[in-house]
C-alpha beads as a LAMMPS data file, in Angstrom:
LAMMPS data file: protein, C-alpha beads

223 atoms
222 bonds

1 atom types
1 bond types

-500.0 500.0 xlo xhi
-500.0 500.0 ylo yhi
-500.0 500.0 zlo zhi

Masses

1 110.0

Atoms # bond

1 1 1 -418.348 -450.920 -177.192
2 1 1 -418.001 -449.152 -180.068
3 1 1 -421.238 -448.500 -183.154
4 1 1 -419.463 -448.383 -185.919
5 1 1 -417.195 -450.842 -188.422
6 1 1 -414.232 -450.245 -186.444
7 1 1 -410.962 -450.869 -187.814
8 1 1 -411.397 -451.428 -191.302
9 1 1 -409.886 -455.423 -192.424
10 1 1 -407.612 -456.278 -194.882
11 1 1 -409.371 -458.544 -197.251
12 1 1 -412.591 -457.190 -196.146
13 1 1 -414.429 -457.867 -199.799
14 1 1 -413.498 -461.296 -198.982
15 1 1 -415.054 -461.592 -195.474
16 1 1 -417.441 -464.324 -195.224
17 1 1 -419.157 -463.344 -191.713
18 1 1 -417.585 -461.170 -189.182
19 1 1 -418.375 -461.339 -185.143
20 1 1 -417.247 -458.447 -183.014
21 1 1 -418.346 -459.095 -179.361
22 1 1 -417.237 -455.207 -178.697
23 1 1 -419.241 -453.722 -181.613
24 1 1 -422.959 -452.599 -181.263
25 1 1 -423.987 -453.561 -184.689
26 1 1 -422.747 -457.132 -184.206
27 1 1 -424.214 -457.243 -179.994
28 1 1 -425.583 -454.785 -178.367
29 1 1 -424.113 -456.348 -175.042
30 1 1 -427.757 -458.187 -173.809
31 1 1 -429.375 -461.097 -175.447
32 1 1 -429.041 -464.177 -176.998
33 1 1 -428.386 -462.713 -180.452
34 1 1 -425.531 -461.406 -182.931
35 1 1 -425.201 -460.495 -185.980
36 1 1 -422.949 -460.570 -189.148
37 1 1 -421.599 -457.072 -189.616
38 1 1 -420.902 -458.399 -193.721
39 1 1 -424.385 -459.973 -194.302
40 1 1 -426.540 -458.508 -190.892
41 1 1 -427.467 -462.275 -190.314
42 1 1 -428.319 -463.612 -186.820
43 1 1 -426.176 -465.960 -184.624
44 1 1 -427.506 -467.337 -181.699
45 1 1 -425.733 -467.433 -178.251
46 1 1 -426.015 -470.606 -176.319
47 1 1 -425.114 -470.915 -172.693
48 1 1 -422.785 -467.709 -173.140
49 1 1 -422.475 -464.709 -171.323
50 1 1 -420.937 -461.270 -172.368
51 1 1 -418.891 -459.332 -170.492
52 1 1 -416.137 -456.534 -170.847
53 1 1 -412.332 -456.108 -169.510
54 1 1 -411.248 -452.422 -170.564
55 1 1 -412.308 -451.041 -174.559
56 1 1 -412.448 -455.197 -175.370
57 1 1 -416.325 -456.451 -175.132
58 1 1 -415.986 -460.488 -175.440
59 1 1 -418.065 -463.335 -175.500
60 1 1 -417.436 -465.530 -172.268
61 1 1 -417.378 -469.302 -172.247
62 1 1 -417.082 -471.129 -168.755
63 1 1 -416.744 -474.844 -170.203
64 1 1 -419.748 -474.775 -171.834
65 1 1 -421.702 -473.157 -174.743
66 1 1 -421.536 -471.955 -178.073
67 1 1 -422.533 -469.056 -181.154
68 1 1 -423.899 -470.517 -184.036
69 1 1 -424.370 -468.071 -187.363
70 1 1 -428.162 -468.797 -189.065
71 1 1 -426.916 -468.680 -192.349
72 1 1 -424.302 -471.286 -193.775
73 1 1 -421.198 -469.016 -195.012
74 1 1 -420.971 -470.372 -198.399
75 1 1 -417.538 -471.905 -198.382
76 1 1 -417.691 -475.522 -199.898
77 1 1 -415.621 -477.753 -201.730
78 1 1 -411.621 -477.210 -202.072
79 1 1 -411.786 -473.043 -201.892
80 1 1 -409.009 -471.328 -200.057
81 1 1 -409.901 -469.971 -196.448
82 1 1 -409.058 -468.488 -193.680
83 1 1 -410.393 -468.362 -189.887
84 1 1 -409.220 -465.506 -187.549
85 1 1 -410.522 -464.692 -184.189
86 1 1 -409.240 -463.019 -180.683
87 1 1 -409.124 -465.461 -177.856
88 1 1 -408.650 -465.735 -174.036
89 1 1 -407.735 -469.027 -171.911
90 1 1 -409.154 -469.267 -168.582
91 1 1 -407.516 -472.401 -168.573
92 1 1 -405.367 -474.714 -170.769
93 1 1 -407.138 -478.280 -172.211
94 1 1 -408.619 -479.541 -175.379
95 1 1 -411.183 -476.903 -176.791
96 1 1 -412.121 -476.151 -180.282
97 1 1 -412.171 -472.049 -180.651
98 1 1 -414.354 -472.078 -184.149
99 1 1 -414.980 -473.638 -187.144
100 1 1 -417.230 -474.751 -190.167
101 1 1 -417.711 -477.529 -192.199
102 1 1 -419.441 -480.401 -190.550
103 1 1 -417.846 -483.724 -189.407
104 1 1 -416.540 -486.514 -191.776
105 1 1 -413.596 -487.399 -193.462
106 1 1 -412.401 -483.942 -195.108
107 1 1 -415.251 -481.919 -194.637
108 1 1 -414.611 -479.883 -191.579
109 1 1 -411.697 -477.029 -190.456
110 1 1 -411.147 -475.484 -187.146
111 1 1 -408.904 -474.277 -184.505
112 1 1 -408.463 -476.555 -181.569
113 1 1 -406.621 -477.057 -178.628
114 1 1 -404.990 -479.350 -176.849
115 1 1 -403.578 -479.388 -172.923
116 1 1 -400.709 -477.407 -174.376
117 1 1 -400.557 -476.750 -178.053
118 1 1 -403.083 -475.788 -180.785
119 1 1 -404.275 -478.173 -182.915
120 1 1 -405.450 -477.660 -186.576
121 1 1 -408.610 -479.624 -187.639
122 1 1 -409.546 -480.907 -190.575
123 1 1 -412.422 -483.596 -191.000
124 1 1 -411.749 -485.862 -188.387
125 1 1 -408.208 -485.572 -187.916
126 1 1 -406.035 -482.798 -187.320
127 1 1 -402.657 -481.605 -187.211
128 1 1 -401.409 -481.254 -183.851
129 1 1 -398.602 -478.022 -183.819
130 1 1 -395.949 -477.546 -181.742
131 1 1 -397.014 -473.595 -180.965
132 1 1 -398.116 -473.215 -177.380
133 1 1 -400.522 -471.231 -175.591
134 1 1 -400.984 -470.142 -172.263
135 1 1 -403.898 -469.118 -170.310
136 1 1 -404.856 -465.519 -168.927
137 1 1 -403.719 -463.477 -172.262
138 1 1 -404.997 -462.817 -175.523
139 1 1 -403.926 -463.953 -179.031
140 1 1 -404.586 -462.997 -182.468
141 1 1 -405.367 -466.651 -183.953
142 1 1 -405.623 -467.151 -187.829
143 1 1 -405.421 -470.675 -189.350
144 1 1 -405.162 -470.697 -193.386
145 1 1 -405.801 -472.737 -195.743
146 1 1 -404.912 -472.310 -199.991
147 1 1 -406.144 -474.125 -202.902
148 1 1 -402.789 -475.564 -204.808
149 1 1 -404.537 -478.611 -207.181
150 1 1 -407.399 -480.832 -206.466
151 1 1 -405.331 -482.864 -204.105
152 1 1 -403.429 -480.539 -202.162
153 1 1 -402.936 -476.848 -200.175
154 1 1 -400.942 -475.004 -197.627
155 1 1 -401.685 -474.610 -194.650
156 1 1 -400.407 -471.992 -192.456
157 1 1 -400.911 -470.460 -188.770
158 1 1 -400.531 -467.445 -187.265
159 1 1 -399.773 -465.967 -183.418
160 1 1 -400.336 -462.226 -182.956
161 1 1 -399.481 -461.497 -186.619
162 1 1 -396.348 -463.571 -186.788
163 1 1 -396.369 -467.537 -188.744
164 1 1 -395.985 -469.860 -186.401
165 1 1 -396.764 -473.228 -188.434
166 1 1 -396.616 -473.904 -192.193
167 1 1 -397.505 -477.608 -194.360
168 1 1 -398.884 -479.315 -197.105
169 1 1 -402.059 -481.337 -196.864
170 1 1 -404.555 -483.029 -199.188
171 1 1 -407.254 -480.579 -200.207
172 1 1 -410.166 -480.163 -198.102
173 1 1 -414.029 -480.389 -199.483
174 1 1 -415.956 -478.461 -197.038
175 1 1 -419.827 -479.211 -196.791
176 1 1 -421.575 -475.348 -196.479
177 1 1 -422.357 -474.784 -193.067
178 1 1 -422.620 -472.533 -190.349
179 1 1 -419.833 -470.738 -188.696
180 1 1 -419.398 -472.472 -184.910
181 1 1 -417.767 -470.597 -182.091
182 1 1 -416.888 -472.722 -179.268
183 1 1 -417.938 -475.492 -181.171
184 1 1 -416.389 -478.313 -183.709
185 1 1 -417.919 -480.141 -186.184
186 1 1 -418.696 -483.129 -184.318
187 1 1 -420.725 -481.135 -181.737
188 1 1 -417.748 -481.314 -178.759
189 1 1 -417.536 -477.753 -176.742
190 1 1 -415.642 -477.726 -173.846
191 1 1 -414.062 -473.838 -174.245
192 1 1 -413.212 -472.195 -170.886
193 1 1 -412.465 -468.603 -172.033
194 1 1 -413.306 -465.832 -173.749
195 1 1 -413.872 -465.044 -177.569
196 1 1 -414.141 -461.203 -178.819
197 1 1 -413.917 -461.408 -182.576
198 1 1 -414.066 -464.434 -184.776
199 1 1 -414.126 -464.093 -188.507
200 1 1 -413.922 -465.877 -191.666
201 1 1 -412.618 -464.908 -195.064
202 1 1 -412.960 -466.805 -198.603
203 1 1 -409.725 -466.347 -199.478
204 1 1 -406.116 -466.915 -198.064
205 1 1 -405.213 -463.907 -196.120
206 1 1 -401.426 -463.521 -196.804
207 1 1 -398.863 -463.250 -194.276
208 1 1 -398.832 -459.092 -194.698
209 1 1 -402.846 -458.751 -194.399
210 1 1 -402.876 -460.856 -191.340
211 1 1 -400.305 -458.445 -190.219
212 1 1 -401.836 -455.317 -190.621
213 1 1 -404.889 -457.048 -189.295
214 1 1 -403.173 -457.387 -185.780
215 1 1 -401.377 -453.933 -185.926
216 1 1 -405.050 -452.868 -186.078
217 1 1 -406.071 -454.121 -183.359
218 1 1 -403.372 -455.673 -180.397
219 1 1 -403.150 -451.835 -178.139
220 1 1 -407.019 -452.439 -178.122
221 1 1 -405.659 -456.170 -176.526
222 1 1 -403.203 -455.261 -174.674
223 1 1 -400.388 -456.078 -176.749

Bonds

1 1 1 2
2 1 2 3
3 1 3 4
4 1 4 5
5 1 5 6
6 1 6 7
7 1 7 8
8 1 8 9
9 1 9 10
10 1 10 11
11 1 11 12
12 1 12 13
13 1 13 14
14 1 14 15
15 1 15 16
16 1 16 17
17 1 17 18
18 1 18 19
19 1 19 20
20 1 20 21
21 1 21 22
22 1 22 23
23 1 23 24
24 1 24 25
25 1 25 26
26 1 26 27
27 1 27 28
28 1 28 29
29 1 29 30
30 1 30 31
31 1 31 32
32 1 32 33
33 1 33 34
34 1 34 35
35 1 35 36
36 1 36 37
37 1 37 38
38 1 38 39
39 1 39 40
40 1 40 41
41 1 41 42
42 1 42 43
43 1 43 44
44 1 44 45
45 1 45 46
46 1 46 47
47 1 47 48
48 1 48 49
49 1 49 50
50 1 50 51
51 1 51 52
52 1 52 53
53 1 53 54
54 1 54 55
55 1 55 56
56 1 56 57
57 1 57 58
58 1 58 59
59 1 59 60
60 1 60 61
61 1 61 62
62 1 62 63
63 1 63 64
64 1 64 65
65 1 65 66
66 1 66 67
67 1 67 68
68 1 68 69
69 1 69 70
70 1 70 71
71 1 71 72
72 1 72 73
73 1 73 74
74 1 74 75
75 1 75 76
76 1 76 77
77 1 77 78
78 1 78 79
79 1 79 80
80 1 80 81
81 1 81 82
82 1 82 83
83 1 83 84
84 1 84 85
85 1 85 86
86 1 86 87
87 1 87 88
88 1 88 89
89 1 89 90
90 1 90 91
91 1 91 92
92 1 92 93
93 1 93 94
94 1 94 95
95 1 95 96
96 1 96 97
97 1 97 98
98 1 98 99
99 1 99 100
100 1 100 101
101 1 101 102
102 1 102 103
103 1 103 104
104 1 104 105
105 1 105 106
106 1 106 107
107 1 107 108
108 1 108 109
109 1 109 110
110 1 110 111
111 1 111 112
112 1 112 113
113 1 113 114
114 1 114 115
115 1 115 116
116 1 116 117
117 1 117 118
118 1 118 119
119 1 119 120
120 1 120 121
121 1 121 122
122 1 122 123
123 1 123 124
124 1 124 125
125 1 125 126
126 1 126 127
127 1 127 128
128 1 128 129
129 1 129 130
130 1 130 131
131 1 131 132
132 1 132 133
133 1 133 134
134 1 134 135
135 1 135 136
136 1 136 137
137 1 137 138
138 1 138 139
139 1 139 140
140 1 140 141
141 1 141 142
142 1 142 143
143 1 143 144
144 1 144 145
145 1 145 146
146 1 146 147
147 1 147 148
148 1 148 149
149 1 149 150
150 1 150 151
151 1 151 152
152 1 152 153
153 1 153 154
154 1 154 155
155 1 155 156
156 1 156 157
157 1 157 158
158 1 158 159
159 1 159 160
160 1 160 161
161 1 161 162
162 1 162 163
163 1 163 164
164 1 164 165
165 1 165 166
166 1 166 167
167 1 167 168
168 1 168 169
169 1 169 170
170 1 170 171
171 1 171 172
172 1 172 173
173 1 173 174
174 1 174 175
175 1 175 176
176 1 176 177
177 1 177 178
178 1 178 179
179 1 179 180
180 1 180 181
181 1 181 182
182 1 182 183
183 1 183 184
184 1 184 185
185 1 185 186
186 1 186 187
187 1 187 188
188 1 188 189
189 1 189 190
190 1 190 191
191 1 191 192
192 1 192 193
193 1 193 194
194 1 194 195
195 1 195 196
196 1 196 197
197 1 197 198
198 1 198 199
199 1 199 200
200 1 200 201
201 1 201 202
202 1 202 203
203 1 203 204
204 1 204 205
205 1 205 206
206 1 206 207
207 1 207 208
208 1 208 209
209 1 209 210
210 1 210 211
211 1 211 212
212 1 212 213
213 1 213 214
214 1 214 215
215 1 215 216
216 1 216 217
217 1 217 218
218 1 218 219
219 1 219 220
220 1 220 221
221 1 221 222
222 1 222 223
C-alpha cells in the first residue's frame, strides 16, 4: 500500500469522499475502520475483510457485508453527480457495488448488478443496461448523472474509461446520506467480490476526466 495521495484525480476539488483500500491514509490494512482521504472522516467496515493481489490493496466481500462513511456526503436534491469505483466479481448475480441516497421514489442512485448486466439505480427503479460484466477481472466503473432542468438529466456510464451507456431521465432529489459500499438504499447486500477504490464527486465528471482518471490508474489493475 502506498502513504500518500497517490495519483492525483481529475475533478479532485469536486470529490465528495474518496476510499482507497490500497492507501494508508484511507486503511492501514487492519481494522474495522477507513477514512475519507477529502474530509479524514471514518467509515466503518462490516463483515469485510482486506486483502491484497499485487500493488492493488482491496476491500473483500464474500456475499456479505458492507462500508458505510459516518458523515452524510452532502449531495441532495437535483445536483449533478458522479460515482466511480474499481471492482472485482468473484461471481456474476444481482449486487449493488455503492451508492447514496436512501430508498424511495427518486431519492436514491447506485451501481447494481444483475446475473449479467449492470444496472443503474435510481429510487426504486433502475435502468437495466445492456453492458456486461464478467467475473475474475477488474473494471473502472463510473455512473453519471447531470442536472439539465428541474425535471430532467443525463445519465451516462462508463467501462475502463470508455461510455458504454448514455439517456435521459427525470431529475433525481437525493436525501443527504452516507456513502454505501456493498450496499443499496434499501439495505440489500449480496456483493461477492472485491472493491479497491470507490469515490464520489459533486459534479459530472466529463467523458475526458473519467479518462485520464483510468489512464491513471489501469497498469496498477492490470489493464
Amino acid at each position: 500500500m502506498g502513504s500518500s495521495i497517490g495519483p492525483i484525480d481529475e475533478a479532485l476539488g469536486n470529490l465528495s469522499i474518496a476510499l482507497d483500500a490500497s492507501n494508508l491514509n484511507s486503511y492501514s490494512g487492519s481494522g474495522n475502520t477507513s477514512y475519507d482521504l477529502i474530509t479524514r472522516s471514518t467509515a466503518a467496515l462490516s463483515s469485510v475483510t482486506y486483502s491484497t493481489s499485487g500493488s492493488v490493496g482491496f476491500f473483500d466481500f464474500s456475499g456479505s457485508g458492507s462500508v458505510t462513511s459516518s458523515n452524510n456526503i452532502g449531495i441532495t436534491g437535483a445536483n449533478s453527480r458522479t460515482l466511480s469505483c474499481w471492482a472485482y466479481f468473484n461471481a456474476k448475480s444481482t449486487y449493488c457495488l455503492m451508492s447514496i441516497g436512501v430508498n424511495g421514489s427518486g431519492t436514491g442512485w447506485g451501481i447494481e448488478t444483475g446475473a449479467t448486466t449492470f444496472t443503474l439505480t435510481k429510487g426504486n427503479s433502475g435502468t437495466i443496461t445492456a453492458v456486461t460484466y464478467n467475473a475474475s477481472q477488474w473494471y473502472n466503473i463510473v455512473y453519471v448523472g447531470q442536472n439539465l432542468s428541474a425535471n430532467s438529466l443525463t445519465v451516462s456510464f462508463y467501462i475502463n474509461g470508455s461510455l458504454q451507456y448514455s439517456g435521459t431521465d427525470t431529475s433525481i432529489n437525493t436525501t443527504n446520506s452516507p456513502l454505501k459500499v456493498g450496499l443499496n438504499p434499501s439495505g440489500f447486500v449480496s456483493f461477492n467480490g472485491r472493491i479497491a477504490q470507490a469515490k464520489v464527486y459533486n459534479k459530472a465528471l466529463s467523458a475526458n476526466e473519467i479518462k485520464k482518471n483510468y489512464d491513471g490508474l489501469k497498469s496498477k489493475f492490470g489493464l
